[in-house]
py3Dmol code that shows the C-alpha trace and the ligand (Angstrom):
import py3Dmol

protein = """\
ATOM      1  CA  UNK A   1      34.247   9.018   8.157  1.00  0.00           C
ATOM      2  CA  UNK A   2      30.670   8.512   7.559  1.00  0.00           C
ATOM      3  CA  UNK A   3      29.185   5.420   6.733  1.00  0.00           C
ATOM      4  CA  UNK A   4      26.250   3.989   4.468  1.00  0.00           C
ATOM      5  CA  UNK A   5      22.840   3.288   4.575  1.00  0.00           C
ATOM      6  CA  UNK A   6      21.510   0.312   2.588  1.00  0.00           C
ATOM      7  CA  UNK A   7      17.590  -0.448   1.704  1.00  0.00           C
ATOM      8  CA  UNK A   8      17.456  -3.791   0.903  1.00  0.00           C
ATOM      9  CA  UNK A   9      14.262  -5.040  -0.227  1.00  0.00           C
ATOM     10  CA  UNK A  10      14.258  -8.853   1.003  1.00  0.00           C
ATOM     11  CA  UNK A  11      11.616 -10.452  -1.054  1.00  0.00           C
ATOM     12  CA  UNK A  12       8.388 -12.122   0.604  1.00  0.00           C
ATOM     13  CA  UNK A  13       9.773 -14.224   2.872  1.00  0.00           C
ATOM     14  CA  UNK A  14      11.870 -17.316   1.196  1.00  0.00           C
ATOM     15  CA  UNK A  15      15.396 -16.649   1.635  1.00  0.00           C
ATOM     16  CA  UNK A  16      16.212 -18.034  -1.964  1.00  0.00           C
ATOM     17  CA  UNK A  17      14.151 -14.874  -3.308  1.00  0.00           C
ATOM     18  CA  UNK A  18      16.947 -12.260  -1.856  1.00  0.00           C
ATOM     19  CA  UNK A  19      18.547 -10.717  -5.015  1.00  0.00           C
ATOM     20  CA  UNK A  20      22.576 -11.166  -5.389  1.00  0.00           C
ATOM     21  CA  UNK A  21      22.972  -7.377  -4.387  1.00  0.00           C
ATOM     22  CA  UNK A  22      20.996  -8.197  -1.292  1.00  0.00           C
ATOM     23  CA  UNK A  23      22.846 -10.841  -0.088  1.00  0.00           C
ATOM     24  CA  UNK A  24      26.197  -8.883  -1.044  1.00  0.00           C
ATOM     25  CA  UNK A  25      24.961  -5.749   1.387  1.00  0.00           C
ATOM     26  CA  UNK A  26      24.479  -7.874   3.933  1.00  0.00           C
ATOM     27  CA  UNK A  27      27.733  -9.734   3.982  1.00  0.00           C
ATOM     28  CA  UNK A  28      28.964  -6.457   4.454  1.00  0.00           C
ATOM     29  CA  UNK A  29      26.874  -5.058   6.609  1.00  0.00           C
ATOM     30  CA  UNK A  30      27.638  -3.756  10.355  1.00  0.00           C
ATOM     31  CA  UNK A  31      24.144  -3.459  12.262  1.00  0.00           C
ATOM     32  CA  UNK A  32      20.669  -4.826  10.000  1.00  0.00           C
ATOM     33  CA  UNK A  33      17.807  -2.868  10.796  1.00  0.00           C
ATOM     34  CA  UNK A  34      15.360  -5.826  10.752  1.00  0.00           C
ATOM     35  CA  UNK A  35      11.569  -5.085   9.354  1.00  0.00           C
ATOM     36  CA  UNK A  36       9.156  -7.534  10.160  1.00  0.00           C
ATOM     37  CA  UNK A  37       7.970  -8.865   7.100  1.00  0.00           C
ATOM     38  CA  UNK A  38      11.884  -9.368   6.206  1.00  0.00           C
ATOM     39  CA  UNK A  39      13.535 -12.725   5.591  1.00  0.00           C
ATOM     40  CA  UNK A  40      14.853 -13.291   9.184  1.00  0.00           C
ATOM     41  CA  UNK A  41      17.108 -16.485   7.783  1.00  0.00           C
ATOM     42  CA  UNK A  42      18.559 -14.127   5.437  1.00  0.00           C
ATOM     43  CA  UNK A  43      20.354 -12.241   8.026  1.00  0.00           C
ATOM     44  CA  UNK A  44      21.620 -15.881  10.071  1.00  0.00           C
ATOM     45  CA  UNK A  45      22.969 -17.308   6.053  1.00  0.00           C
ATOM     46  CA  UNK A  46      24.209 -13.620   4.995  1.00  0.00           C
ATOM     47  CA  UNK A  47      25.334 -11.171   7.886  1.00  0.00           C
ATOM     48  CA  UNK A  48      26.182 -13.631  10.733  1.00  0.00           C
ATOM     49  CA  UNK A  49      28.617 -11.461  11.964  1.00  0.00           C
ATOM     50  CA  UNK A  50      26.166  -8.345  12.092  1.00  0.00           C
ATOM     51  CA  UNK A  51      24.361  -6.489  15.082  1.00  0.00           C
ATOM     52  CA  UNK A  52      20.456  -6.874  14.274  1.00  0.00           C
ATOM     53  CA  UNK A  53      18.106  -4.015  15.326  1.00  0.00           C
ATOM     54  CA  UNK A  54      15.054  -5.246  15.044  1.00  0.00           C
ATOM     55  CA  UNK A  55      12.286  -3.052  14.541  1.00  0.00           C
ATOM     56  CA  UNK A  56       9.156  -5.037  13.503  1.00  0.00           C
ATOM     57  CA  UNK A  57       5.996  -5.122  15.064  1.00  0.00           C
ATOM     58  CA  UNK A  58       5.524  -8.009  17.483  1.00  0.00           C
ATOM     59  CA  UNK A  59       1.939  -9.391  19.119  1.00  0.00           C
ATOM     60  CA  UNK A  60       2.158  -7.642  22.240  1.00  0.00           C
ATOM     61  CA  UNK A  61       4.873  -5.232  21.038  1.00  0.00           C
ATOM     62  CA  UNK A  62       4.868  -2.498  19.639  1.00  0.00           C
ATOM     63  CA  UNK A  63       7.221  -1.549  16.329  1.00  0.00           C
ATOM     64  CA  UNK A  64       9.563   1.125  16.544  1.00  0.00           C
ATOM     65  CA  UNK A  65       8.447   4.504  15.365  1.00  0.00           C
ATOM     66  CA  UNK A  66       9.409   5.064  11.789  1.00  0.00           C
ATOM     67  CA  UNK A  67      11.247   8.938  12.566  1.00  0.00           C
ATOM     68  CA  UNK A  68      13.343   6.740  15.579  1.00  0.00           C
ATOM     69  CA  UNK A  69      14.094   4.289  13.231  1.00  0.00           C
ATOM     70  CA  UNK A  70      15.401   6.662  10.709  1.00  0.00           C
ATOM     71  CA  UNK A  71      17.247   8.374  13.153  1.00  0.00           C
ATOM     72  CA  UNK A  72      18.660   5.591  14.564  1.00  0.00           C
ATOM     73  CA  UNK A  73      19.760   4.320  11.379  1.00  0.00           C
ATOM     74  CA  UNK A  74      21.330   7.830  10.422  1.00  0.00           C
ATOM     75  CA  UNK A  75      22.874   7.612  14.165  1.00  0.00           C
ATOM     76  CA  UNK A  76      24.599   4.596  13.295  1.00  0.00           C
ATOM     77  CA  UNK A  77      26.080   5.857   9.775  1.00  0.00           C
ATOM     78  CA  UNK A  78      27.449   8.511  11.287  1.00  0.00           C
ATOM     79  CA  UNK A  79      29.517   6.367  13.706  1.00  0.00           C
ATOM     80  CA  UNK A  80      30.895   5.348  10.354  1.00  0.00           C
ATOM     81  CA  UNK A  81      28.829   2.020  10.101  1.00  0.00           C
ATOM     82  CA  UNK A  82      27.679   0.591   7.269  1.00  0.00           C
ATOM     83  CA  UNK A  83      24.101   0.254   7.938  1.00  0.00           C
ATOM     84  CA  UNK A  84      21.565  -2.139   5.791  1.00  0.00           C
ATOM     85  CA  UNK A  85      17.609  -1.680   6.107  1.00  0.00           C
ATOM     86  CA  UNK A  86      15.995  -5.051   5.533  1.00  0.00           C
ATOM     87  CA  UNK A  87      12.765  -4.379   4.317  1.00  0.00           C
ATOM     88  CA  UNK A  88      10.137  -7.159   3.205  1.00  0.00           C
ATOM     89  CA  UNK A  89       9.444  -7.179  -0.707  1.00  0.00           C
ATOM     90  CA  UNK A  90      10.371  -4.511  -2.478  1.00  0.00           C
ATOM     91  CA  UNK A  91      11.356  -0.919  -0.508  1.00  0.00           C
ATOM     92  CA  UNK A  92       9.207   1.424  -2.251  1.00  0.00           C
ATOM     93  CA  UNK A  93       6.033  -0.828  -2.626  1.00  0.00           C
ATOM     94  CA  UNK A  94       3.897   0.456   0.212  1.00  0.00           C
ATOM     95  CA  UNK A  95       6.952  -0.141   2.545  1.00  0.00           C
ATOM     96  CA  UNK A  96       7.869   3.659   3.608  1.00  0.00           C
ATOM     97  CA  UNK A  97      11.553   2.968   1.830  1.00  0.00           C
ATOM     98  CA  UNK A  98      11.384   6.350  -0.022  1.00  0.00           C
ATOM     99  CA  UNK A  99      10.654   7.977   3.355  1.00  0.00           C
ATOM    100  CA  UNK A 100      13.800   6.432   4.750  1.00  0.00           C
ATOM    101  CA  UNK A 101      15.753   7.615   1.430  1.00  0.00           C
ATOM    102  CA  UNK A 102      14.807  10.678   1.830  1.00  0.00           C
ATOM    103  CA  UNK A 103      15.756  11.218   5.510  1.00  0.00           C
ATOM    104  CA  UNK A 104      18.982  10.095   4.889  1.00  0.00           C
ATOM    105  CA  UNK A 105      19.837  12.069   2.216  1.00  0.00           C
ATOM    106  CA  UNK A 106      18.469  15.459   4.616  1.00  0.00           C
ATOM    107  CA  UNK A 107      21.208  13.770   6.816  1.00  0.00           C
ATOM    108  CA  UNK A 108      23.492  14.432   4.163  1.00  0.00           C
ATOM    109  CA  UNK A 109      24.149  10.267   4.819  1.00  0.00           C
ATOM    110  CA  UNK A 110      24.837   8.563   1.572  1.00  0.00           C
ATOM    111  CA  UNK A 111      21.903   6.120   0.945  1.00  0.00           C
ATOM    112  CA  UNK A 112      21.386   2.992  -1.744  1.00  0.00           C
ATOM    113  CA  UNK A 113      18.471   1.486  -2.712  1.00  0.00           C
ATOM    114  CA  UNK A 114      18.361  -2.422  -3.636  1.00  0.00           C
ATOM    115  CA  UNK A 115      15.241  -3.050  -5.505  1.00  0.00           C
ATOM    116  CA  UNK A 116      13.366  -6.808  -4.264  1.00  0.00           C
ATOM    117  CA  UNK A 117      10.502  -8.919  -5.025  1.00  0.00           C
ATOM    118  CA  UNK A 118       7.461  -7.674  -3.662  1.00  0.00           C
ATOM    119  CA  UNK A 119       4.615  -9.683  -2.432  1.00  0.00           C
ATOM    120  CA  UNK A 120       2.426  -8.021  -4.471  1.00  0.00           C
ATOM    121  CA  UNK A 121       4.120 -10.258  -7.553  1.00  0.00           C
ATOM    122  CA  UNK A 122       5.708 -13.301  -6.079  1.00  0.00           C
ATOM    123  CA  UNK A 123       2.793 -14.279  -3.405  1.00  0.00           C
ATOM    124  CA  UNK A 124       0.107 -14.979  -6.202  1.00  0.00           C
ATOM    125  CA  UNK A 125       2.975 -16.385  -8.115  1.00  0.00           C
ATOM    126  CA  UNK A 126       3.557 -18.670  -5.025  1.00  0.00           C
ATOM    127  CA  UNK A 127      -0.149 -19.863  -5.285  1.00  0.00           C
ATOM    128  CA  UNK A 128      -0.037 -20.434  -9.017  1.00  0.00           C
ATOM    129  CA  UNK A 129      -1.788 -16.925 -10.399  1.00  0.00           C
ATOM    130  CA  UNK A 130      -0.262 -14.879 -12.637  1.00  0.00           C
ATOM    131  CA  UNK A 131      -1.127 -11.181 -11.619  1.00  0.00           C
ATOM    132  CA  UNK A 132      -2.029 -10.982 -15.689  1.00  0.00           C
ATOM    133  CA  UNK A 133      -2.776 -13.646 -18.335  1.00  0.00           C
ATOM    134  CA  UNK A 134      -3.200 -12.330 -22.286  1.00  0.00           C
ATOM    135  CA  UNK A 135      -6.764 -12.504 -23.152  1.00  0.00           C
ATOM    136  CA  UNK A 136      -7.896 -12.265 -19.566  1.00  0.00           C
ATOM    137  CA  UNK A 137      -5.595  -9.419 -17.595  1.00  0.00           C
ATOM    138  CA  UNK A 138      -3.305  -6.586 -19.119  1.00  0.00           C
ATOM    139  CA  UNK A 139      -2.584  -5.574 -15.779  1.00  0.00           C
ATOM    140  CA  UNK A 140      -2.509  -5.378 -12.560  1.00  0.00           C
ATOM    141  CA  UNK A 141      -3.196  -2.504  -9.849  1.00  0.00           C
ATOM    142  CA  UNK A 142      -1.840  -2.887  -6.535  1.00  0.00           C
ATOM    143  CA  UNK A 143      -3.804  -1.216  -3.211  1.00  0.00           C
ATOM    144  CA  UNK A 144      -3.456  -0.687   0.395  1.00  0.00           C
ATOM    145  CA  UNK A 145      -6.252  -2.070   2.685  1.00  0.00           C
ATOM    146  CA  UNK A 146      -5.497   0.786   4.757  1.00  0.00           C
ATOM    147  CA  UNK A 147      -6.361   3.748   2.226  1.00  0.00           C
ATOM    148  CA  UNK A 148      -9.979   2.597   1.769  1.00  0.00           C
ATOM    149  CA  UNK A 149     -10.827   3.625  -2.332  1.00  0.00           C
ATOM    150  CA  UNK A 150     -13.547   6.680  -2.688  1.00  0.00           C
ATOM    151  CA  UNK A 151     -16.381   5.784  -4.710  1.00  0.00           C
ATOM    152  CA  UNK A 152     -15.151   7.748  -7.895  1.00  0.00           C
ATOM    153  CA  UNK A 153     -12.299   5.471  -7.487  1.00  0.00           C
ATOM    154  CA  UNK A 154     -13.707   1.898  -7.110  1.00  0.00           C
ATOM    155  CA  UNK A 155     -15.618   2.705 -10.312  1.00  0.00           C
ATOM    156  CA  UNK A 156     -12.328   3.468 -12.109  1.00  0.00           C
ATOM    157  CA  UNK A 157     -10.856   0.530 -10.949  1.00  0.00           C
ATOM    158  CA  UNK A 158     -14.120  -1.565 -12.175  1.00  0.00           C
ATOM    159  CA  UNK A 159     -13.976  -0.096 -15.405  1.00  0.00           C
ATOM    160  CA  UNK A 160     -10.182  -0.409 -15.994  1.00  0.00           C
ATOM    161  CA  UNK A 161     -10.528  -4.228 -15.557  1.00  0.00           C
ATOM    162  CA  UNK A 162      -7.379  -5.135 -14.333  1.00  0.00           C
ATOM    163  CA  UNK A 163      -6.411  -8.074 -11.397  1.00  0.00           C
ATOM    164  CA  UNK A 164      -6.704  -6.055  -8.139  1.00  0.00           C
ATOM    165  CA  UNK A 165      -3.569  -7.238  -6.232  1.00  0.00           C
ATOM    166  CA  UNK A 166      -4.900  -6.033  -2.089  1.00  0.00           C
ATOM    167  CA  UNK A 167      -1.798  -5.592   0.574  1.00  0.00           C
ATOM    168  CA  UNK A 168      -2.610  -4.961   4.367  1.00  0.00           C
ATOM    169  CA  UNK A 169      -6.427  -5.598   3.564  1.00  0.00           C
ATOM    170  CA  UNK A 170      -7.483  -8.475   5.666  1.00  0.00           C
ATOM    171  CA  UNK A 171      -9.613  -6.222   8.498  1.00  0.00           C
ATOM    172  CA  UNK A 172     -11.158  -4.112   4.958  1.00  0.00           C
ATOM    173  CA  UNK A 173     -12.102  -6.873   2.788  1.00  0.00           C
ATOM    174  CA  UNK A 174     -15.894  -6.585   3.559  1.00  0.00           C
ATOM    175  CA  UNK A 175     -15.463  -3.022   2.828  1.00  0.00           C
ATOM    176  CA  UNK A 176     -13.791  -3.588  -0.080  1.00  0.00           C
ATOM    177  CA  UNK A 177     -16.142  -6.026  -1.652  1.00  0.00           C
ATOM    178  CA  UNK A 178     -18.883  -4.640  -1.015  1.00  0.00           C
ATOM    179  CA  UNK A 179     -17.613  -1.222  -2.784  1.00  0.00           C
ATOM    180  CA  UNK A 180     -16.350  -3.016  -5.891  1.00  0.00           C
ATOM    181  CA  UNK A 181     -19.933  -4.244  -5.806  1.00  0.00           C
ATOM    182  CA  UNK A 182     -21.371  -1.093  -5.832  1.00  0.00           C
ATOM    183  CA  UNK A 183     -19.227  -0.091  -8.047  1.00  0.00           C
ATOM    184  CA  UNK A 184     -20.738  -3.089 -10.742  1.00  0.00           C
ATOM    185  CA  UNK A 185     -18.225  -5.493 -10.650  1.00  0.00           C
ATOM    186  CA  UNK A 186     -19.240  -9.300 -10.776  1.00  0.00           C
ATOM    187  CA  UNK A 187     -20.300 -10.908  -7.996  1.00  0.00           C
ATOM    188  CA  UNK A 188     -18.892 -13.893  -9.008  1.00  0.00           C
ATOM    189  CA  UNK A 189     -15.493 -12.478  -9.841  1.00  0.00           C
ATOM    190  CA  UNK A 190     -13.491 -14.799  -8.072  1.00  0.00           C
ATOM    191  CA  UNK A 191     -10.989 -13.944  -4.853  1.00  0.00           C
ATOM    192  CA  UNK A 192      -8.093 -15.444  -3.937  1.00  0.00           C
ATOM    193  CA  UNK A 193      -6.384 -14.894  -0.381  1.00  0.00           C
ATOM    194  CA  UNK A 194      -2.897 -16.252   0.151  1.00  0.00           C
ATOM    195  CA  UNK A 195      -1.458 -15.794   3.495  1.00  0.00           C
ATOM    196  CA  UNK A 196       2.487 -16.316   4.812  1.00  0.00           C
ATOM    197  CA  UNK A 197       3.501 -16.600   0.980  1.00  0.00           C
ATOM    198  CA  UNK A 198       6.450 -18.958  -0.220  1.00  0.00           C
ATOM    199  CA  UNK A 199       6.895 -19.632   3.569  1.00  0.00           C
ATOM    200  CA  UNK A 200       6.180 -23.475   4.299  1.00  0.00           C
ATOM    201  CA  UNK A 201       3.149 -23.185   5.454  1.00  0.00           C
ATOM    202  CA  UNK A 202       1.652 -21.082   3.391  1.00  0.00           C
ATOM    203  CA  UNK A 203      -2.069 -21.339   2.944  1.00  0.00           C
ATOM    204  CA  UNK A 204      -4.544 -20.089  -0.066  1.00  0.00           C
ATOM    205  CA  UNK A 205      -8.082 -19.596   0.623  1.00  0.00           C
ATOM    206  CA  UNK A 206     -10.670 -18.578  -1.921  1.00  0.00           C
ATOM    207  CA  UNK A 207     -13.797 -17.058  -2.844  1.00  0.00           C
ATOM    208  CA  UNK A 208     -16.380 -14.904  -4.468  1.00  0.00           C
ATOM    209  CA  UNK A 209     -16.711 -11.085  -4.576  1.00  0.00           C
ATOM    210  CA  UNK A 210     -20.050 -11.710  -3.141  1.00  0.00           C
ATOM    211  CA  UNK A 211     -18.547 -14.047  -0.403  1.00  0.00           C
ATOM    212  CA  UNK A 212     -16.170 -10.964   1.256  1.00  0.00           C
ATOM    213  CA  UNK A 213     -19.107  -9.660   2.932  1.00  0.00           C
ATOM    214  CA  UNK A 214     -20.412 -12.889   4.254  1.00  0.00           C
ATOM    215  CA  UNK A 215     -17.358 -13.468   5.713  1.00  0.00           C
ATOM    216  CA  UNK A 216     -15.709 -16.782   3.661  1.00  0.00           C
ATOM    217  CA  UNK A 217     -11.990 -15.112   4.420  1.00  0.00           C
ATOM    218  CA  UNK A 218     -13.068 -14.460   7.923  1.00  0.00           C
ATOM    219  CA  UNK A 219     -10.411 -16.781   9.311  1.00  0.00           C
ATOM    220  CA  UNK A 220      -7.439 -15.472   6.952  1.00  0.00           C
ATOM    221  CA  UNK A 221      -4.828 -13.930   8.790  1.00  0.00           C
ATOM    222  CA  UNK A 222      -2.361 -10.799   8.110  1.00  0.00           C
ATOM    223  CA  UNK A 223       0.383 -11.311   6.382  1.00  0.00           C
ATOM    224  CA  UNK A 224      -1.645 -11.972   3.735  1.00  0.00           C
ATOM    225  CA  UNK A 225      -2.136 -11.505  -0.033  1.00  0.00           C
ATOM    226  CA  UNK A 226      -5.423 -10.972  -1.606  1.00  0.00           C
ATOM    227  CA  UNK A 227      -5.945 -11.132  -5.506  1.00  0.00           C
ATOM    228  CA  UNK A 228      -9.058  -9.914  -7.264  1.00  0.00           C
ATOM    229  CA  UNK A 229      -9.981 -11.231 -10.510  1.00  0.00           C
ATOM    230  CA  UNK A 230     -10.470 -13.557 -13.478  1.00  0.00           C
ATOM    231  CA  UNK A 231      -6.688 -15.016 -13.101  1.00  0.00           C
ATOM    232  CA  UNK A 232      -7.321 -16.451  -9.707  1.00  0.00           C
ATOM    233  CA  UNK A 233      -8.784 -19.069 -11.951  1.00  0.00           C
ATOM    234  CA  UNK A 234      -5.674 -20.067 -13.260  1.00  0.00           C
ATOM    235  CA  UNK A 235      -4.061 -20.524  -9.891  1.00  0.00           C
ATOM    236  CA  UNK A 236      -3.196 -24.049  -7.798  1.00  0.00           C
ATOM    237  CA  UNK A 237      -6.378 -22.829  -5.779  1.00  0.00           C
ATOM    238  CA  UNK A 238      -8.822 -22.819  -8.752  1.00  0.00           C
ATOM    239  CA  UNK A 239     -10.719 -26.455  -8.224  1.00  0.00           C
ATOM    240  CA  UNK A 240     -11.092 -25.250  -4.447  1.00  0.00           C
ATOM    241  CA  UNK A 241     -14.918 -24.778  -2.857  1.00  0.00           C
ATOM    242  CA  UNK A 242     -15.510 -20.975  -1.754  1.00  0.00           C
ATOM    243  CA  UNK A 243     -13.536 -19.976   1.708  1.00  0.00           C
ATOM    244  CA  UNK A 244     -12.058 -23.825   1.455  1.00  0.00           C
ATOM    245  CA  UNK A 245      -8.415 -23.425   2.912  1.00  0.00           C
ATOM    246  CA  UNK A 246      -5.487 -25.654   1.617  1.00  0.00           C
ATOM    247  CA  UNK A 247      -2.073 -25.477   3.121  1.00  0.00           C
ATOM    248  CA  UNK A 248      -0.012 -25.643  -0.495  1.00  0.00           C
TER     249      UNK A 248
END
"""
ligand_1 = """\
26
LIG
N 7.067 -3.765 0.566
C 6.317 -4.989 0.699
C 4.904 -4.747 1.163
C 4.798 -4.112 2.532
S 3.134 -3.965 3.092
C 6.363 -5.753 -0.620
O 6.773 -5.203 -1.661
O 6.011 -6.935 -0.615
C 2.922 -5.462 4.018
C 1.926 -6.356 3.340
O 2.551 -7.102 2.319
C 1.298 -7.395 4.232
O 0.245 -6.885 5.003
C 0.790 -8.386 3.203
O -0.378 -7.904 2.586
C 1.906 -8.332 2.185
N 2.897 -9.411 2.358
C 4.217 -9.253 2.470
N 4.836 -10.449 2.535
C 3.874 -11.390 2.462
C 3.859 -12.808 2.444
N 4.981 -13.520 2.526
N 2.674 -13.440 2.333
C 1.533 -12.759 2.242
N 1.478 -11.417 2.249
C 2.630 -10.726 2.338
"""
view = py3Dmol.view(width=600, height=400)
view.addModel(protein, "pdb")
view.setStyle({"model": 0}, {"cartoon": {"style": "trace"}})
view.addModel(ligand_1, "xyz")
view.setStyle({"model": 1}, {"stick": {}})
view.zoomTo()
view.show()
């Protein structure tokens, strides 16, 4: 009898943000494969009775290589467990999830997908912005800090004009900012960084395009959310001074 594998996408980090099909796949669960980004109180309220694996990165540690996690995982299903992948945010935003999909499904393992919140969303949310605003944002575009934009690519984003919504992009912000300059956006286009979002202690720090490359987010930390644009205005950050920090 073969089992399951489950990707759960576990929101940004406040337990209440799980969906209902999240917290039903882990009630049911056997072993959670535990991310580290992922709502670690969701697995003590939902699967107490479940084996955790956990395979997030750790200071000192390092994570679990994605092929042995799949492996692992696909291990497991075979033994006829039912196995459920908790995931920060939402699986397929920037979180490898359709990797994992598709290695269980070479497995010949069936695999479901439960869509979450992703930080990209509900961490400017948690700081007040709204990743678009009529009149001032039709959209938003979401990047990776590690896949540094080309040139040709910074300018499209300039000239498209929408909130630039930056995951994993604390050690490239100078990088970054000064591109988007070159590329002609303002320098005064303001930037707001909100780190360990909808967690207690989250903290919002702000700035200027201009003030990425003179370091005013040098003390902001990974995990951390960084949003790009007119909006941040509208945010619970917006009376703050430049690189001022506020635990909300
Ligand atoms: N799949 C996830 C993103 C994974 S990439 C999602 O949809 O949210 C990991 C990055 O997400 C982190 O480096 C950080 O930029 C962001 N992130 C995730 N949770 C966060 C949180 N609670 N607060 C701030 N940033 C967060």
């Amino acid at each position: 009898m073969t089992g399951t594998i489950t990707l759960v996408g576990g929101g940004p980090g406040d337990p209440e943000l799980l969906t209902v099909a999240a917290c039903r796949a882990l009630a049911t669960a056997d072993v959670v494969f535990l991310d580290k980004l992922a709502p670690q109180q969701a697995v003590a309220d939902w699967a107490p009775g479940a084996e955790v694996v956990d395979v997030g990165k750790r200071p000192g540690h390092h994570a679990v290589p994605q092929q042995q996690i799949e492996q692992q995982m696909i291990a497991r299903a075979r033994r006829g467990q039912r196995v459920v992948r908790l995931k920060g945010g939402d699986p397929f935003v920037l979180g490898r999830g359709h990797e994992e999909l598709q290695a269980a499904e070479a497995a010949g393992v069936p695999v479901r997908v439960i869509p979450g919140i992703s930080s990209a969303v509900a961490v400017p949310a948690a700081a007040g912005i709204p990743v678009t605003h009529r009149g001032i944002a039709h959209g938003y575009t979401v990047l990776s800090g590690h896949v540094p934009p080309t040139d040709e690519q910074l300018d499209a984003l300039v000239r498209l004009g929408s909130t630039l919504v930056v995951l994993m992009g604390i050690g490239t912000l100078p990088q970054l900012g000064a591109g988007l300059l070159r590329a002609g956006m303002a320098a005064t286009t303001p930037v707001a960084a909100v780190e360990r979002g909808t967690a207690p202690d989250q903290q919002v720090t702000t700035s200027d395009l201009a003030g990425l490359l003179t370091g005013a987010l040098h003390a902001v930390r990974s995990p951390a959310v960084v949003v790009i644009g007119e909006v941040v205005r509208l945010g619970d950050a917006s009376r703050l001074e430049a690189g001022h920090r506020v635990a909300s």
